[in-house]
C-alpha positions in Angstrom: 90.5 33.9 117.8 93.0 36.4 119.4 95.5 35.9 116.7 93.0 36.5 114.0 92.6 39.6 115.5 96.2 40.3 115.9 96.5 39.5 112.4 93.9 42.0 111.3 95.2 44.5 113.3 98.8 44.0 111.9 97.0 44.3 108.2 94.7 47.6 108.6 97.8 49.2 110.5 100.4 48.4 108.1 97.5 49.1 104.7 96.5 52.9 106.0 100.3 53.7 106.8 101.2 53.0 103.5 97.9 54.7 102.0 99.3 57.9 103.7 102.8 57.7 102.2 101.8 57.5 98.8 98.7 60.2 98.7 101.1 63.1 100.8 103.9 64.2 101.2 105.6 63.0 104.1 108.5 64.3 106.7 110.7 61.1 107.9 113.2 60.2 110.6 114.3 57.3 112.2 111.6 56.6 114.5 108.0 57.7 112.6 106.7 59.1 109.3 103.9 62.0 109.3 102.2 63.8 106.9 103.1 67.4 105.6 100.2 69.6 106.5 101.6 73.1 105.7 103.8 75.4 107.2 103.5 77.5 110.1 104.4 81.0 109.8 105.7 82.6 113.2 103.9 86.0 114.2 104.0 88.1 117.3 100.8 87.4 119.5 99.8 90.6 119.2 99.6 90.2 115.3 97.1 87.4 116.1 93.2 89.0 116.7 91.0 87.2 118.9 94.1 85.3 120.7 92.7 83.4 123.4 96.2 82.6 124.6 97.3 83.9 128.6 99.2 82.8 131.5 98.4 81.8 135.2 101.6 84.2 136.5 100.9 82.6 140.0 102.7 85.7 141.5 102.4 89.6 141.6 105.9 89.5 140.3 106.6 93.1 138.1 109.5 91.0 135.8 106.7 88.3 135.1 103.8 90.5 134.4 106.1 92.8 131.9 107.8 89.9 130.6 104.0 88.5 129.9 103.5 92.4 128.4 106.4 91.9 125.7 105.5 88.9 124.2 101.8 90.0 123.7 99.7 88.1 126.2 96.3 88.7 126.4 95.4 88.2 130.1 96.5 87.3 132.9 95.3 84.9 135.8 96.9 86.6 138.9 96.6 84.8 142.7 96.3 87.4 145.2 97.6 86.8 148.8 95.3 87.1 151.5 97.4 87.1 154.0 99.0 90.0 152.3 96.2 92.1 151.4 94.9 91.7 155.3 98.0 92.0 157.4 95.9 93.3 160.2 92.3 92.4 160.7 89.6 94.5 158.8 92.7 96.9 157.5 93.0 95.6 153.5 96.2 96.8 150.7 95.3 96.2 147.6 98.3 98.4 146.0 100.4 95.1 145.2 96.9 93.2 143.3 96.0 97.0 142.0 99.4 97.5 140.4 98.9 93.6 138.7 95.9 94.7 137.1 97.0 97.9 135.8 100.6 96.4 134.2 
């Protein structure tokens, strides 16, 4: 029973790769064969309405956050330090997370 089913899978793997090389065109190499779907036409982010595309920057870091700025990110998902915003108990900076936010 298990070869029969080896077998058939052989078959229907073998019959639909060959149904796709003859209906499109196809880009080969060595290893695998995929179909041609289109082309993809390179654009600046901020070309791109609606881009839901952003970053975790896991740091305040200024380089990071303009870096994120040239190549048109959209937001940003910051971590803010506790330990640095309360260096002393009930006394709070926010000037590093407010300068984040406002790059």
């Amino acid at each position: 029973m298990k070869s029969i089913v080896s077998i058939l899978i052989i078959f229907l793997l073998v019959s639909c790769n060959s149904t796709v090389q003859e209906k499109t065109q196809s880009i080969n190499n060595d290893l695998i064969t995929l179909p041609l779907l289109g082309k993809v036409i390179p654009r600046n982010s901020l070309e791109i309405e609606g881009n839901p595309w952003g970053i975790q920057a896991g740091s305040l870091d200024e380089e990071v956050l303009e870096k994120a700025g040239a190549i048109g990110v959209k937001w940003t998902r910051l971590g803010a330090s506790w330990p640095k915003i309360e260096k002393t108990k009930g006394v709070y900076d926010w000037s590093a997370t407010d300068k984040a936010f406002n790059a």
